[in-house]
HTML snippet that shows the backbone in 3Dmol.js (N, CA, C, O; Angstrom):
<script src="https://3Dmol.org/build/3Dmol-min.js"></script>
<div id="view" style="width:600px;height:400px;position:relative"></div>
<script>
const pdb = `
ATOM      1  N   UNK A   1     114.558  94.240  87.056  1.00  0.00           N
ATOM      2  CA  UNK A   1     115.679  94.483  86.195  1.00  0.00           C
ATOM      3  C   UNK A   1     116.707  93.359  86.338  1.00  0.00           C
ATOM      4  O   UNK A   1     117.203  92.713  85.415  1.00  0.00           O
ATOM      5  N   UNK A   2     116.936  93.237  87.601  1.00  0.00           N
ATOM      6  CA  UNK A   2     118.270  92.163  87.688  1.00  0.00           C
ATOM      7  C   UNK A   2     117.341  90.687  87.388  1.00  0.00           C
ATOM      8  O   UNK A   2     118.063  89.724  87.134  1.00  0.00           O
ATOM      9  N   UNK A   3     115.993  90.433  87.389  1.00  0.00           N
ATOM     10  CA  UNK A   3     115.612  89.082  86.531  1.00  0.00           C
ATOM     11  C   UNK A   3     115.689  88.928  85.063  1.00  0.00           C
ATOM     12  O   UNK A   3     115.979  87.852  84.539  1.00  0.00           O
ATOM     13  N   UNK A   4     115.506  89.689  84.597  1.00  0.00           N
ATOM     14  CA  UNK A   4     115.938  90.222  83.140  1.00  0.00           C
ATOM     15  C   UNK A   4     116.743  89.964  83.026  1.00  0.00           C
ATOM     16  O   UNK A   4     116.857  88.937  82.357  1.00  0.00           O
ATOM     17  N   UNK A   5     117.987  90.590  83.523  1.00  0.00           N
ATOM     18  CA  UNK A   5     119.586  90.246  83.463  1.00  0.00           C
ATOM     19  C   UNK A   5     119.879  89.234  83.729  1.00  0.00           C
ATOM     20  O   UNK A   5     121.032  89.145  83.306  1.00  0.00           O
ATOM     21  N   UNK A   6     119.557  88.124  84.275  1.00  0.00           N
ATOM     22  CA  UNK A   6     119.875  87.209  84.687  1.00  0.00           C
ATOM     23  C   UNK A   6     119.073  86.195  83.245  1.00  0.00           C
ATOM     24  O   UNK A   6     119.720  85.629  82.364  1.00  0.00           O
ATOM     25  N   UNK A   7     117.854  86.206  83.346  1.00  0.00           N
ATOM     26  CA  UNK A   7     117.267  85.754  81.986  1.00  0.00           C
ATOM     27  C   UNK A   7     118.121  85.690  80.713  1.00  0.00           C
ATOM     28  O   UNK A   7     118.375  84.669  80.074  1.00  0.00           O
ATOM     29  N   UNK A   8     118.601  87.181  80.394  1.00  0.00           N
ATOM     30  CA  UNK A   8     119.813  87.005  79.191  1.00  0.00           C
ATOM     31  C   UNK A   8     120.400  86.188  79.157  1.00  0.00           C
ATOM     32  O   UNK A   8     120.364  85.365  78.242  1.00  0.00           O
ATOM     33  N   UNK A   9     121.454  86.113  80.556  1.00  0.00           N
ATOM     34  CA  UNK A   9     122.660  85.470  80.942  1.00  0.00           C
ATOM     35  C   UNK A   9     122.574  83.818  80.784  1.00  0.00           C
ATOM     36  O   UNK A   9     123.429  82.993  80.464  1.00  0.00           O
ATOM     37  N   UNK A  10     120.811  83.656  81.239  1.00  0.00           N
ATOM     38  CA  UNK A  10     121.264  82.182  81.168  1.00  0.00           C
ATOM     39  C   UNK A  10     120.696  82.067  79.252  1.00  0.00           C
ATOM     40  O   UNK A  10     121.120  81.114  78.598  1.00  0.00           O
ATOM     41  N   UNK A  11     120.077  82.759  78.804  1.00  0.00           N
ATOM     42  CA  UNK A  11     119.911  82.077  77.506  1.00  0.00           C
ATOM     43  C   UNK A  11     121.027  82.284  76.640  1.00  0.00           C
ATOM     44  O   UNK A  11     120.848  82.142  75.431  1.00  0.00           O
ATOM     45  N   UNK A  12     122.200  82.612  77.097  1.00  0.00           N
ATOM     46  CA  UNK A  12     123.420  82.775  76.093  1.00  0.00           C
ATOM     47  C   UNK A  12     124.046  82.072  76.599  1.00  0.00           C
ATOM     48  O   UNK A  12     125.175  82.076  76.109  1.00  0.00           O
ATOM     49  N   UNK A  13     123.841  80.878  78.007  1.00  0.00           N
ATOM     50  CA  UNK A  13     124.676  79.633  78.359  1.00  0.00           C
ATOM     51  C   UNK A  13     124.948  78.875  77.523  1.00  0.00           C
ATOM     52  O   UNK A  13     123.892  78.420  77.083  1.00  0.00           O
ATOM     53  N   UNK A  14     125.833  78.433  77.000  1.00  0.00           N
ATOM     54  CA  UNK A  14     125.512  76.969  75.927  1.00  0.00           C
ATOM     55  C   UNK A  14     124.961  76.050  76.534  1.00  0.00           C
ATOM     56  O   UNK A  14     124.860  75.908  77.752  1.00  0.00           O
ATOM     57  N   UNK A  15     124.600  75.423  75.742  1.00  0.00           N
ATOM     58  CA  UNK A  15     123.473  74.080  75.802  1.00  0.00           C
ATOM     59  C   UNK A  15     123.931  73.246  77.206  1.00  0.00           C
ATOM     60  O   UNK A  15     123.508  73.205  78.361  1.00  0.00           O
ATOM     61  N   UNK A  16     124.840  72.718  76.586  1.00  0.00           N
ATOM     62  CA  UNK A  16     125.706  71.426  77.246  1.00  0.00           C
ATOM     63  C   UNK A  16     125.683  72.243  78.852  1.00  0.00           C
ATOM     64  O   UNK A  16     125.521  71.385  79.719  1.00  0.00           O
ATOM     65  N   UNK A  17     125.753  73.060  79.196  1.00  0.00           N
ATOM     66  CA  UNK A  17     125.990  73.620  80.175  1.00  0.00           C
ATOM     67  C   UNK A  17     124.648  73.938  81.043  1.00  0.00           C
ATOM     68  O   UNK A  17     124.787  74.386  82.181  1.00  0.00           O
ATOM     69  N   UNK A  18     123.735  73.775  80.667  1.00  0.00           N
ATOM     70  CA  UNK A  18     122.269  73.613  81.247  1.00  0.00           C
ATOM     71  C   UNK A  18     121.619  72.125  81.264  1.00  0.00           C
ATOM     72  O   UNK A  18     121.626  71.213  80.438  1.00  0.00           O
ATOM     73  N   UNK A  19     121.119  72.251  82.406  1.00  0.00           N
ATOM     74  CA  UNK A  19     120.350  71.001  83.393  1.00  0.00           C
ATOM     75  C   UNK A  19     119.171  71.178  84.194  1.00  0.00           C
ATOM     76  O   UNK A  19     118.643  72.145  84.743  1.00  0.00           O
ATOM     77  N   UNK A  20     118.944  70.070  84.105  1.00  0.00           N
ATOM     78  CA  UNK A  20     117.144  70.344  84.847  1.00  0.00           C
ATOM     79  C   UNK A  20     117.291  69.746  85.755  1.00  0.00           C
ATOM     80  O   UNK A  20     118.008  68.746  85.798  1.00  0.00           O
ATOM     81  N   UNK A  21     116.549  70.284  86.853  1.00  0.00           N
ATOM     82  CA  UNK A  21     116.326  68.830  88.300  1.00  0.00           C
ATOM     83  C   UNK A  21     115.222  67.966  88.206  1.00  0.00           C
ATOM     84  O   UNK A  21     114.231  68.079  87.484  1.00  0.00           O
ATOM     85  N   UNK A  22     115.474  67.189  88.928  1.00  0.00           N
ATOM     86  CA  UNK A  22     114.316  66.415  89.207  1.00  0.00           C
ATOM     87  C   UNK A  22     113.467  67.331  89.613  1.00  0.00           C
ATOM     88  O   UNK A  22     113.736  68.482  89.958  1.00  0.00           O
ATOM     89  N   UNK A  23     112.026  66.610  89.554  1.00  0.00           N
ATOM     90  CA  UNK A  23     110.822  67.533  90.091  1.00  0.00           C
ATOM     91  C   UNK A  23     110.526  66.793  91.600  1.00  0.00           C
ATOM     92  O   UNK A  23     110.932  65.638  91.473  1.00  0.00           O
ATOM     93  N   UNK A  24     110.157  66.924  92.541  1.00  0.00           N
ATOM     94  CA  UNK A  24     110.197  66.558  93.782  1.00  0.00           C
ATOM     95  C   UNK A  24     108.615  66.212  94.120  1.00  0.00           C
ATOM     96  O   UNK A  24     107.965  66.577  93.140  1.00  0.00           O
ATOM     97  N   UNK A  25     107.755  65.656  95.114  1.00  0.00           N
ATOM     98  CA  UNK A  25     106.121  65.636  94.772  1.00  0.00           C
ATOM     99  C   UNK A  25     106.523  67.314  96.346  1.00  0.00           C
ATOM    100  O   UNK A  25     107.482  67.648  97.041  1.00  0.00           O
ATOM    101  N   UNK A  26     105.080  67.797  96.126  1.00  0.00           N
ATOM    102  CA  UNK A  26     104.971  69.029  96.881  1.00  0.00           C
ATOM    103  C   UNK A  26     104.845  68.274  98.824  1.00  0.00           C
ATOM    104  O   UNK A  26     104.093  67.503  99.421  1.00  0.00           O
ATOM    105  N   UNK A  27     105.793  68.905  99.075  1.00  0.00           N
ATOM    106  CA  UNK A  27     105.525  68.547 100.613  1.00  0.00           C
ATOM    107  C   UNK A  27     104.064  68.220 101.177  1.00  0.00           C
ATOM    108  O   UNK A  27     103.361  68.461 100.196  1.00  0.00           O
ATOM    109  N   UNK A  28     103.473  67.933 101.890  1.00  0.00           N
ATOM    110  CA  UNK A  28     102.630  67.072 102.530  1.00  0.00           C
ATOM    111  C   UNK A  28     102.648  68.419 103.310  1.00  0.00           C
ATOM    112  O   UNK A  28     103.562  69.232 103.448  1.00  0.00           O
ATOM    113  N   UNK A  29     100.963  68.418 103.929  1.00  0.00           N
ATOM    114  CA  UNK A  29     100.431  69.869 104.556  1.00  0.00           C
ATOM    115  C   UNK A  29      98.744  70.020 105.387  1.00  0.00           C
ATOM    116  O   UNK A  29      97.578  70.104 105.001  1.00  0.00           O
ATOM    117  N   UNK A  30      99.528  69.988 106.820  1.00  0.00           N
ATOM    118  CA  UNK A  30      98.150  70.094 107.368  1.00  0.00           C
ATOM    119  C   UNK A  30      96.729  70.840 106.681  1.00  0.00           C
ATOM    120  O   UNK A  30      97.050  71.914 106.174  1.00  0.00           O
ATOM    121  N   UNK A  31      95.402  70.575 106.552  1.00  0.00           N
ATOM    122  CA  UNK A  31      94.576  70.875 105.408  1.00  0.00           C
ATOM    123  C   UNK A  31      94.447  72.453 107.073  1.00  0.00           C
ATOM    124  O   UNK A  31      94.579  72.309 108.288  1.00  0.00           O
ATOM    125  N   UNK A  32      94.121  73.849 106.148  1.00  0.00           N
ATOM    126  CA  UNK A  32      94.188  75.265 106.669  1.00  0.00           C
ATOM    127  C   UNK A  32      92.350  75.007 106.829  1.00  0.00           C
ATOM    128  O   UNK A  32      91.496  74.502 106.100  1.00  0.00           O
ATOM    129  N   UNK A  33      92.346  75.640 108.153  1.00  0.00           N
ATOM    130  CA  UNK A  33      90.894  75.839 108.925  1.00  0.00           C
ATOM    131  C   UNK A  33      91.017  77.343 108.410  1.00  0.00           C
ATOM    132  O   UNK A  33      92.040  78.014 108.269  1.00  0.00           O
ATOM    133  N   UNK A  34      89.189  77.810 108.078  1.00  0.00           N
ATOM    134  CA  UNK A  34      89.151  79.616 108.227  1.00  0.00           C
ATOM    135  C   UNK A  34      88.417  79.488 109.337  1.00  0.00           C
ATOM    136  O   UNK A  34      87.545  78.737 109.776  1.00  0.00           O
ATOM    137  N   UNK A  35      89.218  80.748 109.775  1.00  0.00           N
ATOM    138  CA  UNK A  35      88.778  81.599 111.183  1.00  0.00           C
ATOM    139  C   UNK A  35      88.174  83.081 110.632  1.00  0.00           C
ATOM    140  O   UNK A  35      88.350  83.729 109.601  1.00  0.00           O
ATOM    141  N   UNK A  36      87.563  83.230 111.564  1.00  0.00           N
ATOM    142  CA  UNK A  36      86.333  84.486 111.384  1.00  0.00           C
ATOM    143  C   UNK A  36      87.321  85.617 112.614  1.00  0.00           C
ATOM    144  O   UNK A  36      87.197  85.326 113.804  1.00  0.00           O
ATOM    145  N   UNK A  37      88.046  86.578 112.324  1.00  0.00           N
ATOM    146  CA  UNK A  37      88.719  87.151 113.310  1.00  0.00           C
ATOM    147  C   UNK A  37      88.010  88.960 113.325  1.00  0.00           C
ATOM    148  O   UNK A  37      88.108  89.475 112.211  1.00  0.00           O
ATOM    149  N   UNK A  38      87.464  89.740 114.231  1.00  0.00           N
ATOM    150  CA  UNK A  38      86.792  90.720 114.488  1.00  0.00           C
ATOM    151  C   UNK A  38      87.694  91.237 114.889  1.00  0.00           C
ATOM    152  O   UNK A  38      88.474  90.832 115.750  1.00  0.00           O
ATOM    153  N   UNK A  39      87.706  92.732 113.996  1.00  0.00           N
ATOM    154  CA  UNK A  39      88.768  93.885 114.089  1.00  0.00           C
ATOM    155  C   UNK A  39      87.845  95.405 114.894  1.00  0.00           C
ATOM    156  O   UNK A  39      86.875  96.058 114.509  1.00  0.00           O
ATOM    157  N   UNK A  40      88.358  95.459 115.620  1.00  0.00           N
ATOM    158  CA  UNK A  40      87.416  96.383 116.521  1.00  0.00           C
ATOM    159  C   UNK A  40      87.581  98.050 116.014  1.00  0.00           C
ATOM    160  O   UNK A  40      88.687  98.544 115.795  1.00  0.00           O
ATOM    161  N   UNK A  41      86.224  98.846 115.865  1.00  0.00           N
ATOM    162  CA  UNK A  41      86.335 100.152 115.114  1.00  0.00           C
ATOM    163  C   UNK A  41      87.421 100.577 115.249  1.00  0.00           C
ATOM    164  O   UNK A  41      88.123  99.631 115.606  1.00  0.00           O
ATOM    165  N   UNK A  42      88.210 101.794 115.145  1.00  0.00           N
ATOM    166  CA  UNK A  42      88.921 102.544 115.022  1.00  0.00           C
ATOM    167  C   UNK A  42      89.530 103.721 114.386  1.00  0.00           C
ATOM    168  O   UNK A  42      88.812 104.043 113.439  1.00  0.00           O
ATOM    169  N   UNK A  43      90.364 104.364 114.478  1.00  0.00           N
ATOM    170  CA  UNK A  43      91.172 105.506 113.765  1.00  0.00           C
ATOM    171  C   UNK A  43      92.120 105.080 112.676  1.00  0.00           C
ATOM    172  O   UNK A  43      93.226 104.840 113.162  1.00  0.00           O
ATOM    173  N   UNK A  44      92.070 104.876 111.190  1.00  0.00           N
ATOM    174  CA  UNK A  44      93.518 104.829 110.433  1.00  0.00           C
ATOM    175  C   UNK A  44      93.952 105.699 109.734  1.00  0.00           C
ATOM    176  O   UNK A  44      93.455 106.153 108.704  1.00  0.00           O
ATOM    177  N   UNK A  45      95.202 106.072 110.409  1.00  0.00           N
ATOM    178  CA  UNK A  45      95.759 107.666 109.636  1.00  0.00           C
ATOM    179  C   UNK A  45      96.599 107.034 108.705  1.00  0.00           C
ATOM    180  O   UNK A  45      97.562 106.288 108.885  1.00  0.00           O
ATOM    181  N   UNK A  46      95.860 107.627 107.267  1.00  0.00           N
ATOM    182  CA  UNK A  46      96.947 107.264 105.993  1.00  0.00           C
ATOM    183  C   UNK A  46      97.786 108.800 105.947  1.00  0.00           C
ATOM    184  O   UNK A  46      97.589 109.974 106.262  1.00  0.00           O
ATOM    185  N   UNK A  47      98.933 107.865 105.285  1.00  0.00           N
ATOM    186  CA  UNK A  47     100.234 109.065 104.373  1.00  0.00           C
ATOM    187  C   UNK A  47     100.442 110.068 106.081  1.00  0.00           C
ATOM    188  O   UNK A  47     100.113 109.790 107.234  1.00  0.00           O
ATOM    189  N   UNK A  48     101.081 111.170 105.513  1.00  0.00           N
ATOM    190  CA  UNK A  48     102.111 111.972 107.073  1.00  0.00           C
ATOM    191  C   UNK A  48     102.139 113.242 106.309  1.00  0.00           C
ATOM    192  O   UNK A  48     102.185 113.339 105.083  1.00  0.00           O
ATOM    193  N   UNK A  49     102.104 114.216 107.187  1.00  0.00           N
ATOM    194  CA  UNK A  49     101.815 115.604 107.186  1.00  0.00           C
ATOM    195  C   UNK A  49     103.185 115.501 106.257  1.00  0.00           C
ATOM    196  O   UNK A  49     103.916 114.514 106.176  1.00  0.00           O
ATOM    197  N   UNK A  50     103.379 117.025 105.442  1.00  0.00           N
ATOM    198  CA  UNK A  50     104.857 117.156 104.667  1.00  0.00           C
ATOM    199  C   UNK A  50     105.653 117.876 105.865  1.00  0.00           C
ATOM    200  O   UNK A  50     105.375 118.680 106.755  1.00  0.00           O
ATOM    201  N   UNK A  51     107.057 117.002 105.320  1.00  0.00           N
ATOM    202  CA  UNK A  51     108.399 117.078 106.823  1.00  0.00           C
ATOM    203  C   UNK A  51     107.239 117.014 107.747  1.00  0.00           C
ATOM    204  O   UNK A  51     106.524 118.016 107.743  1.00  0.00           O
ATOM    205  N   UNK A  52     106.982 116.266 108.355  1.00  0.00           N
ATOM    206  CA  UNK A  52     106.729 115.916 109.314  1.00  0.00           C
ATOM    207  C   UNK A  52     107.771 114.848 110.254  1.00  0.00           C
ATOM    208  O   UNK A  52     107.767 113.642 110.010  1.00  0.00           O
ATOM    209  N   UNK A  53     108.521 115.350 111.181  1.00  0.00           N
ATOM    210  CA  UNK A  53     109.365 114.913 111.907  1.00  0.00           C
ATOM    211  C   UNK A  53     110.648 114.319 110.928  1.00  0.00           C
ATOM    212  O   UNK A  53     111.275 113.293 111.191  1.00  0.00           O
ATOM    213  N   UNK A  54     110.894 115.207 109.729  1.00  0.00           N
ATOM    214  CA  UNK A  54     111.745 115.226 108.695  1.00  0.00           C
ATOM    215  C   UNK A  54     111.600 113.889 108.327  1.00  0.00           C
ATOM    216  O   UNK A  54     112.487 113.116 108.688  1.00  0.00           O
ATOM    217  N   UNK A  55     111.051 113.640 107.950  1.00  0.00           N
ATOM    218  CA  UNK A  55     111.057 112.424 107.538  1.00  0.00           C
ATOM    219  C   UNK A  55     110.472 112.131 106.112  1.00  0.00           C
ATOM    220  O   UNK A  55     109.473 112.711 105.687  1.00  0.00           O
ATOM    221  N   UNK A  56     111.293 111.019 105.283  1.00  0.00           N
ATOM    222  CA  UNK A  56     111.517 111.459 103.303  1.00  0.00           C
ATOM    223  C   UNK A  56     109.654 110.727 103.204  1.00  0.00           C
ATOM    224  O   UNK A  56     109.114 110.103 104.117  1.00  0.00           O
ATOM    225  N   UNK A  57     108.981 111.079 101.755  1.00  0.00           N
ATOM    226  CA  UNK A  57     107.995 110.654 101.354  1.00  0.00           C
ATOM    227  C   UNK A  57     107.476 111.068  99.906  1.00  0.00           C
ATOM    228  O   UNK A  57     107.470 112.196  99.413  1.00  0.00           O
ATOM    229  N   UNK A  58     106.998 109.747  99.298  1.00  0.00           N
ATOM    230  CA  UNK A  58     106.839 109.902  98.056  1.00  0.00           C
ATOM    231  C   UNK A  58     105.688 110.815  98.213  1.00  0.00           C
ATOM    232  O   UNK A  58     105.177 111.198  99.266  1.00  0.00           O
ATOM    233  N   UNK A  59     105.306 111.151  96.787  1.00  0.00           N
ATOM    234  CA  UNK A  59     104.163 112.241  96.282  1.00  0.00           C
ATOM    235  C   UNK A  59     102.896 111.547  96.856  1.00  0.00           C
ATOM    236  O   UNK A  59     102.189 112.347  97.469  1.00  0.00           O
ATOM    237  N   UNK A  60     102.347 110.089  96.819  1.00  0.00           N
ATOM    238  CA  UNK A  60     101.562 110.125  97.174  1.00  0.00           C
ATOM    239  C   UNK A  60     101.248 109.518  98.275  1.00  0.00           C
ATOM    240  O   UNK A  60     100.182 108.908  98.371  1.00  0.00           O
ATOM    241  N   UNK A  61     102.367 109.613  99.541  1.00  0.00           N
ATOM    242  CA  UNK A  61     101.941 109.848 100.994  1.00  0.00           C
ATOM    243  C   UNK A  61     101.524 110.888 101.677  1.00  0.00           C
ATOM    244  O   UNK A  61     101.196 110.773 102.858  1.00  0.00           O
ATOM    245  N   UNK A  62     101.492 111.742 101.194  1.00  0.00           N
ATOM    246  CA  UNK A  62     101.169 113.547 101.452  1.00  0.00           C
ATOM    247  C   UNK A  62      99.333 113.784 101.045  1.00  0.00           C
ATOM    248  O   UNK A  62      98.767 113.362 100.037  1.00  0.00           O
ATOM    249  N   UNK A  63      98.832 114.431 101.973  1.00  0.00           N
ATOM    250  CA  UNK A  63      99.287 114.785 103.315  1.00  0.00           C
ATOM    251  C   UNK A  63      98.004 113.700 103.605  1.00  0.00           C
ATOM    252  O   UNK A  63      97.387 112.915 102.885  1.00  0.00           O
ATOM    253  N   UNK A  64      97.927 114.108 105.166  1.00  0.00           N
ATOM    254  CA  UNK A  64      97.628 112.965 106.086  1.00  0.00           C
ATOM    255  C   UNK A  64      96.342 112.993 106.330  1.00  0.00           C
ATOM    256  O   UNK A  64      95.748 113.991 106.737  1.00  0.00           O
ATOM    257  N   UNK A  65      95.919 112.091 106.138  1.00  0.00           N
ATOM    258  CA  UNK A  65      94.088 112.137 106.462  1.00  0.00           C
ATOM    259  C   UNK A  65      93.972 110.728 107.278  1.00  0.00           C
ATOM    260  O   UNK A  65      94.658 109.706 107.303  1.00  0.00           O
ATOM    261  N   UNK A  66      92.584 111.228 108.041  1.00  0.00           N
ATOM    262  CA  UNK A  66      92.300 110.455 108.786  1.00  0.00           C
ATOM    263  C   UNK A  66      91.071 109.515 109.058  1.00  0.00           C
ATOM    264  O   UNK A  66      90.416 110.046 109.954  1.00  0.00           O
ATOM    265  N   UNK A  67      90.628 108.626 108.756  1.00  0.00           N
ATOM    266  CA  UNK A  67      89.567 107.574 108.720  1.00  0.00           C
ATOM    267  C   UNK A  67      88.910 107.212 109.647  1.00  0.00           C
ATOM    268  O   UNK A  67      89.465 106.392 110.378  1.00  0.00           O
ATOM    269  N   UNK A  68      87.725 107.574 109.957  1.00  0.00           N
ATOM    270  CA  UNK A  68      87.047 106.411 110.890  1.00  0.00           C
ATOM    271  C   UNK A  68      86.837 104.848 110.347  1.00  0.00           C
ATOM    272  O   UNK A  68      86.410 104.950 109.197  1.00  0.00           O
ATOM    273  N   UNK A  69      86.921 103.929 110.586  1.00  0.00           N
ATOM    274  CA  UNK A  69      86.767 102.889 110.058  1.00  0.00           C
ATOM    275  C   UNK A  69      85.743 102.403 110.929  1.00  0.00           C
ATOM    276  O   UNK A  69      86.129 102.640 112.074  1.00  0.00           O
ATOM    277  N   UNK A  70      84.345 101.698 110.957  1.00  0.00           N
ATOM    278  CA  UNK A  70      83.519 100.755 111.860  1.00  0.00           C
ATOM    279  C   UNK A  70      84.773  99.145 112.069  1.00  0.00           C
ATOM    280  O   UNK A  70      85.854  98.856 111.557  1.00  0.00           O
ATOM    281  N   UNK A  71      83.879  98.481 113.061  1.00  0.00           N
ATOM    282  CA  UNK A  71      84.580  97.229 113.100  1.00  0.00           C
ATOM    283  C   UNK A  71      83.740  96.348 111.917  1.00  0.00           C
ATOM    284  O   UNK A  71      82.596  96.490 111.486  1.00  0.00           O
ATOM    285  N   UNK A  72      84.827  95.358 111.574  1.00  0.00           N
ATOM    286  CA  UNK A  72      84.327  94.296 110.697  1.00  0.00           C
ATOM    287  C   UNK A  72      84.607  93.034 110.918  1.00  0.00           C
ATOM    288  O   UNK A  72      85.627  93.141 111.599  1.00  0.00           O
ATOM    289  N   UNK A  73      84.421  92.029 110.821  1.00  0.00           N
ATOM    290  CA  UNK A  73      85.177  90.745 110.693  1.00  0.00           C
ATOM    291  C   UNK A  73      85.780  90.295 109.605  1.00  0.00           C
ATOM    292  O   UNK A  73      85.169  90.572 108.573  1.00  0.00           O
ATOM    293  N   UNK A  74      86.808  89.671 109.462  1.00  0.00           N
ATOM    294  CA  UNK A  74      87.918  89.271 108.185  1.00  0.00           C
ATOM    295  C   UNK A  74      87.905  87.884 108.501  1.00  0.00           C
ATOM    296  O   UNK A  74      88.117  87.426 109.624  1.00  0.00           O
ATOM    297  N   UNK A  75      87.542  86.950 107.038  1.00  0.00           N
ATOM    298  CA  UNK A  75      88.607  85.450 107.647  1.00  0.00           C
ATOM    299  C   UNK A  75      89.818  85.250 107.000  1.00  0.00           C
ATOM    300  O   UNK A  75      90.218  85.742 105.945  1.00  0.00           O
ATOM    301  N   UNK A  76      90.408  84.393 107.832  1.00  0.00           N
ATOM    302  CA  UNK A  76      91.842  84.120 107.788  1.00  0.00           C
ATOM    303  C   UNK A  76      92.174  82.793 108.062  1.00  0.00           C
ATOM    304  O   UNK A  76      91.367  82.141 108.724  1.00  0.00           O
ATOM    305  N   UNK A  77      93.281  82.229 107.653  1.00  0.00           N
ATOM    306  CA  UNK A  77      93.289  80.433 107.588  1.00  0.00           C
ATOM    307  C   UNK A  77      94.295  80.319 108.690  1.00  0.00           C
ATOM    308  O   UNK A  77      95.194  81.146 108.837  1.00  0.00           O
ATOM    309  N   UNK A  78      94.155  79.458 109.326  1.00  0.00           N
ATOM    310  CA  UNK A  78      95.508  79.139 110.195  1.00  0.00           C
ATOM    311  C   UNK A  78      96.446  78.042 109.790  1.00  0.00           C
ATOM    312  O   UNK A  78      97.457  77.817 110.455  1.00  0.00           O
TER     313      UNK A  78
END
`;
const viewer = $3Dmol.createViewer("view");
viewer.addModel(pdb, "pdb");
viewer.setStyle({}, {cartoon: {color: "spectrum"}});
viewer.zoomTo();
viewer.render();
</script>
């Protein structure tokens, strides 16, 4: 909402009053290695019992279930 608003605002700037920057070249950047990282089985409890330790929650955090998940490996860049 407030990009919107802001969008309006600048297209009712007058002209004269808008400027461009220079474009800059993109910073310079060590080249990213993937890594192979192994997440070991486990328990993931989605969403929370209702009031559970009073605590607020949309409609679809309710109610709480629980996952076995196996382990997997994920890659990831460093």
């Amino acid at each position: 909402m407030h990009a919107e608003t802001l969008c309006y605002m600048l297209h009712q700037l007058p002209v004269e009053r808008k400027f461009g920057r220079s474009v800059l070249p993109p910073p310079s950047a060590q080249p990213r290695v993937p890594v192979k990282v192994a997440i070991p089985a486990g328990i993931a409890t989605l969403g929370m019992r209702r009031w559970e330790n009073g605590a607020f929650g949309w409609d679809n955090e309710f109610e709480k279930h629980r996952v076995d998940v196996p382990a997997f490996a994920s890659m990831h860049t460093t």
